[in-house]
C-alpha positions as CSV (number, residue, x, y, z in Angstrom):
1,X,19.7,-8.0,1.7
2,X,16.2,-6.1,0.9
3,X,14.6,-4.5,3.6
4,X,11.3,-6.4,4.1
5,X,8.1,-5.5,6.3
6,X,5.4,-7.7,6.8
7,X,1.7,-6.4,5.6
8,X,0.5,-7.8,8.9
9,X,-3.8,-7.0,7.1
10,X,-3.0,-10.1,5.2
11,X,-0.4,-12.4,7.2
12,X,-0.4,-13.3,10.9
13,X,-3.9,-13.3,10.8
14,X,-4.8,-15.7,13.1
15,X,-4.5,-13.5,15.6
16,X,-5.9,-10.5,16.7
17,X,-5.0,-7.3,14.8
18,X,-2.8,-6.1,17.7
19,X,-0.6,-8.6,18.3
20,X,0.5,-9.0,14.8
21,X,3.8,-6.1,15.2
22,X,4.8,-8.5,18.2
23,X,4.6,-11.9,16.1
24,X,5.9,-9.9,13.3
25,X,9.1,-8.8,15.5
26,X,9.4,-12.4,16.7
27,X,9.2,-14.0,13.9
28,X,12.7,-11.6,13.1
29,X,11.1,-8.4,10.8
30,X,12.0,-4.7,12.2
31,X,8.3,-3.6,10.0
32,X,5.1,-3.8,9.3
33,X,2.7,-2.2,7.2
34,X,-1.3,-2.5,7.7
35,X,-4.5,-1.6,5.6
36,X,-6.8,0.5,7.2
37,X,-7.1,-1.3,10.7
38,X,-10.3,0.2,11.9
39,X,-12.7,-1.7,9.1
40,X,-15.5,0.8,8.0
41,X,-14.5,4.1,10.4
42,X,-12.7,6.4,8.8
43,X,-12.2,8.3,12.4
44,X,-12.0,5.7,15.5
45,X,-11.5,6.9,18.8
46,X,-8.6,7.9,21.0
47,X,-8.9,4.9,22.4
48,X,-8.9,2.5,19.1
49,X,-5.9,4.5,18.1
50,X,-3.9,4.6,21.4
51,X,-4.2,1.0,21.3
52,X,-3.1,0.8,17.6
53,X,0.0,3.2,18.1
54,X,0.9,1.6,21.4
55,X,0.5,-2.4,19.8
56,X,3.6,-1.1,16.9
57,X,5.7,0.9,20.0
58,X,5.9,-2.0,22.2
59,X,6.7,-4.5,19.5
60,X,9.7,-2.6,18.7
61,X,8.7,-2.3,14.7
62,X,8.7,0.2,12.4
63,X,5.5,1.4,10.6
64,X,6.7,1.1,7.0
65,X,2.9,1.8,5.3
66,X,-0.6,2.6,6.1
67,X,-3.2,2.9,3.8
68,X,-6.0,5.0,3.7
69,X,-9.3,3.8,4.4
70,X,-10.0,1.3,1.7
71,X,-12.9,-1.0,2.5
72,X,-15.5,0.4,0.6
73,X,-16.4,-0.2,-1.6
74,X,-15.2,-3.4,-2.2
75,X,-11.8,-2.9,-1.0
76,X,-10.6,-0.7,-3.4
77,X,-10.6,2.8,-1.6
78,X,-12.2,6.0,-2.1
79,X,-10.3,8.3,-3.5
80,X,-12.2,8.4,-6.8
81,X,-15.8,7.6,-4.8
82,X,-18.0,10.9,-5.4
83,X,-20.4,9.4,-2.3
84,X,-17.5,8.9,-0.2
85,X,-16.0,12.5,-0.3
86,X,-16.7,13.5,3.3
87,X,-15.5,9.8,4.4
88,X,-12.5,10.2,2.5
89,X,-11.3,13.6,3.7
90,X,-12.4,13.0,7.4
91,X,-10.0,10.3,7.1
92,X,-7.2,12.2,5.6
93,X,-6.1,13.9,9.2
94,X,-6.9,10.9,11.2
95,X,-4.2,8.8,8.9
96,X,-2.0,11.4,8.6
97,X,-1.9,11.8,12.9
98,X,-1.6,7.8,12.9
99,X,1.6,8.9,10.8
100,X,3.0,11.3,12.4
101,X,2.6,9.4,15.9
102,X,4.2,6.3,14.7
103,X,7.0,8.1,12.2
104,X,5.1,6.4,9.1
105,X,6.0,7.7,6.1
106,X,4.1,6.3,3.4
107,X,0.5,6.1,3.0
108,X,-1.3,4.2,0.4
109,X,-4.3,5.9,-1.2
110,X,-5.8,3.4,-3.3
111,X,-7.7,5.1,-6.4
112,X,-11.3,3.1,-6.0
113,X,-13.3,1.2,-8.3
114,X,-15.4,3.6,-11.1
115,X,-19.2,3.0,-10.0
116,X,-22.1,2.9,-12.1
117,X,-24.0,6.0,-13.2
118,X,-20.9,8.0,-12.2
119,X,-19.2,9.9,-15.0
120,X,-15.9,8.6,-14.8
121,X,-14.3,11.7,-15.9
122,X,-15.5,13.5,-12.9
123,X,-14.3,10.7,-11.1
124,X,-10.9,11.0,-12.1
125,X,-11.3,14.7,-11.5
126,X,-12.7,14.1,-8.0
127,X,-9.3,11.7,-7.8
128,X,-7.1,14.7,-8.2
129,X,-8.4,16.5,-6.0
130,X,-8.6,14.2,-3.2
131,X,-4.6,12.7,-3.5
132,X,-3.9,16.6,-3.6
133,X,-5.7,17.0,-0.5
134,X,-4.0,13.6,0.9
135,X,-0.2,14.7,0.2
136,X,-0.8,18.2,1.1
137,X,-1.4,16.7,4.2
138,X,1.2,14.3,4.5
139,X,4.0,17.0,3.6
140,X,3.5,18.4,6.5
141,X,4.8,15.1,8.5
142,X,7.8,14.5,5.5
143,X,5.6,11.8,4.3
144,X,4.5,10.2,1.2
145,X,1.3,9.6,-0.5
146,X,1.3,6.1,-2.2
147,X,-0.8,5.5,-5.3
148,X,-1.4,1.5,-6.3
149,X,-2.1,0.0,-9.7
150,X,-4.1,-3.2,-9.1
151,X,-5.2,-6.3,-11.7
152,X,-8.0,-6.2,-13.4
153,X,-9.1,-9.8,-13.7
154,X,-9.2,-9.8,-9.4
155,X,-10.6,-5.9,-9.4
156,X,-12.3,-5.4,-12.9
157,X,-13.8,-2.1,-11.5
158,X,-10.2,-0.7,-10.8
159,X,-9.3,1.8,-12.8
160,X,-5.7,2.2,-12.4
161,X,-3.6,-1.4,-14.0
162,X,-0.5,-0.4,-15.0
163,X,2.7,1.3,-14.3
164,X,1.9,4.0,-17.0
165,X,-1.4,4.3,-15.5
166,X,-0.7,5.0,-12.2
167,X,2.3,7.8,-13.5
168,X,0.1,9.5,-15.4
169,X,-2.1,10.2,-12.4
170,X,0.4,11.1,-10.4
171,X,1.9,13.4,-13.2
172,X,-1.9,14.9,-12.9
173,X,-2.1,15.5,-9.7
174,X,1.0,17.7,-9.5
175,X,2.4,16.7,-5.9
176,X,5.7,16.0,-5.4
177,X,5.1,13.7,-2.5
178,X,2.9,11.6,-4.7
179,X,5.1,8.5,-5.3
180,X,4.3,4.7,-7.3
181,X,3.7,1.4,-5.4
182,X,4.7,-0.6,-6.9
183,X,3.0,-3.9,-6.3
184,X,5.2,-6.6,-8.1
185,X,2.3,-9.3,-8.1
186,X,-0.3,-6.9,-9.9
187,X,2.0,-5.6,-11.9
188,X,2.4,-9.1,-13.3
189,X,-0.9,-10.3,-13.3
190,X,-1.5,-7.9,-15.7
191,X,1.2,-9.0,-17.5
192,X,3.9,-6.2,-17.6
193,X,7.7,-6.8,-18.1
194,X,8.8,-6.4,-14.5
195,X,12.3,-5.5,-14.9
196,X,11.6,-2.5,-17.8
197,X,8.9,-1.3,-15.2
198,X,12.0,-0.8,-12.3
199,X,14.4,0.5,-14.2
200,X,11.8,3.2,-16.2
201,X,10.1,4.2,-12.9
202,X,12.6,3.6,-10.8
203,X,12.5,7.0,-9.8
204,X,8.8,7.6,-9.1
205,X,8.6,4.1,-7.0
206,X,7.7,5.1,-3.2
207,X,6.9,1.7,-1.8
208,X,7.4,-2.3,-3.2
209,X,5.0,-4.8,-2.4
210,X,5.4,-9.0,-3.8
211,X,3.6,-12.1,-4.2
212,X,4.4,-14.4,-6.2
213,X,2.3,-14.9,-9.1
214,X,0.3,-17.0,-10.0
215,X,-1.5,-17.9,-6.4
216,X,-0.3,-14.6,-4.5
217,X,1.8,-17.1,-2.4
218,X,5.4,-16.1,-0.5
219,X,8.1,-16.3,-3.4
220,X,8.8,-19.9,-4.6
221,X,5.6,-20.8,-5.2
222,X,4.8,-19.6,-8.4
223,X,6.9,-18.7,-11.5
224,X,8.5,-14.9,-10.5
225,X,12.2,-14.9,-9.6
226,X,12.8,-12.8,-6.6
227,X,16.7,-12.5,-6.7
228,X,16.6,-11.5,-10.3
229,X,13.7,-8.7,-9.4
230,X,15.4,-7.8,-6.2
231,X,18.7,-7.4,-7.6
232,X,17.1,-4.8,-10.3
233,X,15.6,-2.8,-7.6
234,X,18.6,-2.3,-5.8
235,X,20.4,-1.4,-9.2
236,X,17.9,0.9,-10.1
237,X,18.5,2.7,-6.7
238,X,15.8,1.4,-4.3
239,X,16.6,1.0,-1.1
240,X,13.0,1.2,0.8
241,X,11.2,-1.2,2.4
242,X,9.2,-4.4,0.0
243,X,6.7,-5.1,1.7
244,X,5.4,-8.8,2.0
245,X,2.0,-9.0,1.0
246,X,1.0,-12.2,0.3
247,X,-1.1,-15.3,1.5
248,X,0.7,-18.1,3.5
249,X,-0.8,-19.9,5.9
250,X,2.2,-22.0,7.3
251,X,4.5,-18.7,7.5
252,X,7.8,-19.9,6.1
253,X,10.4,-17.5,5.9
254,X,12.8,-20.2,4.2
255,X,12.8,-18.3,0.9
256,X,14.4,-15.1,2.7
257,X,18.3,-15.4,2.3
């Protein structure tokens, strides 16, 4: 049986932020993973975060992924955002304590869209740098920076849409705490073989998100099959948390075996 989390950014959310680990727990998941959970501050307060780390303790769930702040612009992070540098790097330490506190260990910097009148050379420079920066940090806590291909037709500014892609970077940036997540439902969109994508990278995957595709619904309602993908992760070796990432509004867990 995998080992799924619930993204709780994108499901349970009808109610307030923290009292999704505790619906998540009920509802029979030991996980949860969050986007940045503190909208546009990159550095809440003790307070915000006390209540954050307490909200995941009581519930009795793990913290299986956090990403980095990622709501601007448009959701798709800062990494690669020359305006954002000072945003980005003030938030590096703040995720990373979130981390440490909670025994996180994998946090998703996702690379950010290119922006016009920006060279996007020096934007993939300023990329390096910045997931350097980001695992350096994370090493010290035995944890894992996460780097995320996304679909072009939903994030057109998005550099990063494949597999290869995302490698490549990673290869770049030199850390060996960089890892691949890989998202099953972008991957798809975008029209990659899914299978040939576990079983080459299979070794450079850090984290495993799904949704089914098309509709980014739970699994069942669209045309992926989930036993078939499932049973190649585990042959390929992966044994980490898949997160469940995906839009349902009734919150059936019927497809889960």
């Amino acid at each position: 049986m995998p080992k799924f989390d619930v993204n709780c950014s994108i499901l349970f959310t009808d109610l307030p932020l923290l009292e999704r680990p505790a619906a998540a727990k009920a509802a029979g998941f030991d996980g949860v993973e969050f986007w940045w959970p503190f909208g546009t501050d990159p550095t809440p307060g003790d307070k915000e975060i006390d209540a954050f780390v307490g909200a995941i303790a009581d519930a009795g769930v793990q913290l299986a992924g956090l990403n980095f702040i990622d709501l601007i612009p448009a959701g798709r992070g800062l990494v690669s955002v020359p305006s954002a540098v000072t945003t980005f790097r003030d938030n590096i330490e703040v995720a990373v304590g979130i981390a440490e506190r909670t025994g996180c260990k994998a946090l998703n910097a996702l690379y950010g869209n290119r922006i016009e009148g920006e060279d996007p050379a020096k934007q993939d420079e300023l990329a390096l740098e910045n997931l350097r920066l980001a695992a350096q940090a994370a090493s010290r806590i035995g944890a894992t920076v996460l780097l995320e291909a996304l679909n072009s037709p939903e994030s057109p500014d998005y550099p990063v849409v494949s597999a290869e892609h995302a490698v490549r970077v990673i290869d770049a940036a030199g850390e060996p705490n960089i890892k691949f997540l890989c998202d099953l439902y972008h991957l798809s969109r975008m029209g990659e073989d899914l299978h040939q994508v576990i079983n080459t990278y299979a070794s450079r995957i850090g984290h495993v998100q799904i949704a089914d595709n098309p509709g980014r619904g739970r699994p069942g309602t669209g045309d992926l099959d989930f036993t078939a993908l499932f049973e190649s992760l585990s042959a390929a070796g992966y044994d980490g948390w898949i997160g469940l990432e995906y839009k349902d509004a009734d919150l059936d867990w019927s497809w889960i075996k």
